[in-house]
C-alpha positions in Angstrom: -4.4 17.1 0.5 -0.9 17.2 1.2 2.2 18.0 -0.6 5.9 17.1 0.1 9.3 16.7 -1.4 11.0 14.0 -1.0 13.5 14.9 1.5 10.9 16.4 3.7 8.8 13.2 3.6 11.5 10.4 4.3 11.2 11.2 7.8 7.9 10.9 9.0 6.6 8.3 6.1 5.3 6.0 8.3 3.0 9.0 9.4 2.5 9.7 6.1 1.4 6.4 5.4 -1.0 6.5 8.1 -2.8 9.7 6.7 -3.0 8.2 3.4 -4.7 4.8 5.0 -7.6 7.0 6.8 -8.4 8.5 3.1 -5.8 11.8 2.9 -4.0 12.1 -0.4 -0.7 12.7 0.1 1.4 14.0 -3.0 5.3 13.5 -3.1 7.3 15.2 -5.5 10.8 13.8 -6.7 12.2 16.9 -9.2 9.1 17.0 -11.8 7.8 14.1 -10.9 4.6 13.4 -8.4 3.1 10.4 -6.8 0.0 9.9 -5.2 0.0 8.0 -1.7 -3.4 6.6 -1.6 -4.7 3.3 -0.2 -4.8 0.7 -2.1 -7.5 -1.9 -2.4 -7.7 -5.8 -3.1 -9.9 -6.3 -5.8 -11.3 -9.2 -3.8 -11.4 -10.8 -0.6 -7.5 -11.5 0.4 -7.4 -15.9 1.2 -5.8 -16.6 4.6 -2.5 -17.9 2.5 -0.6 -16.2 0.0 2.6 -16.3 -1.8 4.7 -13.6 -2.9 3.5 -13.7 -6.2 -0.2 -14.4 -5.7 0.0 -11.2 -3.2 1.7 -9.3 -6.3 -1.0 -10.2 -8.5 -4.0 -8.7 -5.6 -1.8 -5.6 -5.3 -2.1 -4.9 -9.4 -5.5 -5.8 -9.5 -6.2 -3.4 -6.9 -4.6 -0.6 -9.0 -7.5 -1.6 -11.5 -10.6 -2.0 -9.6 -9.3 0.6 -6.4 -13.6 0.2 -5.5 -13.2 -2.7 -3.5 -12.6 -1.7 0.2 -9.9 -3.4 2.4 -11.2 -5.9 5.4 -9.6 -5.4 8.9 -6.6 -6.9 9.1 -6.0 -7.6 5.3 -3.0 -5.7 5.4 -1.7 -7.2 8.1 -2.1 -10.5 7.2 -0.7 -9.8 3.5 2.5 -8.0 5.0 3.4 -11.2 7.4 2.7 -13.7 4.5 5.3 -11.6 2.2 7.7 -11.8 5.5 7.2 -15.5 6.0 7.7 -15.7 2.2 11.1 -14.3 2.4 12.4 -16.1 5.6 11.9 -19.6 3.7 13.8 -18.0 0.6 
């Protein structure tokens, strides 16, 4: 477990990020207030194609059922359907 303002973290989030993938809880503190970095999990299996919205609605469900363990490449497939979302916008 790991604890940073948020001027210390900006910098090295993306490491940050990385810790908090492989299972590390990473705790940033803004004033008073705390966040968790933790990974987050689909609550079910993530369909090859996704809309914006449809990958909003996984993402909150995931905050509900956080049991349900990623697959390889889930994330990666998530972020470039969000990306290919926004080019067509």
């Amino acid at each position: 477990m790991a604890t940073y303002v948020i001027r210390e973290a900006k910098p090295k989030l993306g490491a940050l990020v990385k810790q908090a993938a492989a299972g590390e809880t990473i705790y940033l503190l803004n004033g008073k207030a705390m966040v968790a970095l933790v990974p987050a999990r689909p609550a079910h299996d993530v369909p090859t194609e996704l809309d914006v919205s449809a990958v909003n609605r996984r993402l909150a469900a995931s905050e509900e059922t956080p049991s349900a363990p990623w697959k390889t490449g889930d994330a990666g497939r998530v972020a470039k359907q969000v990306l290919r979302q926004k080019e067509r916008r």
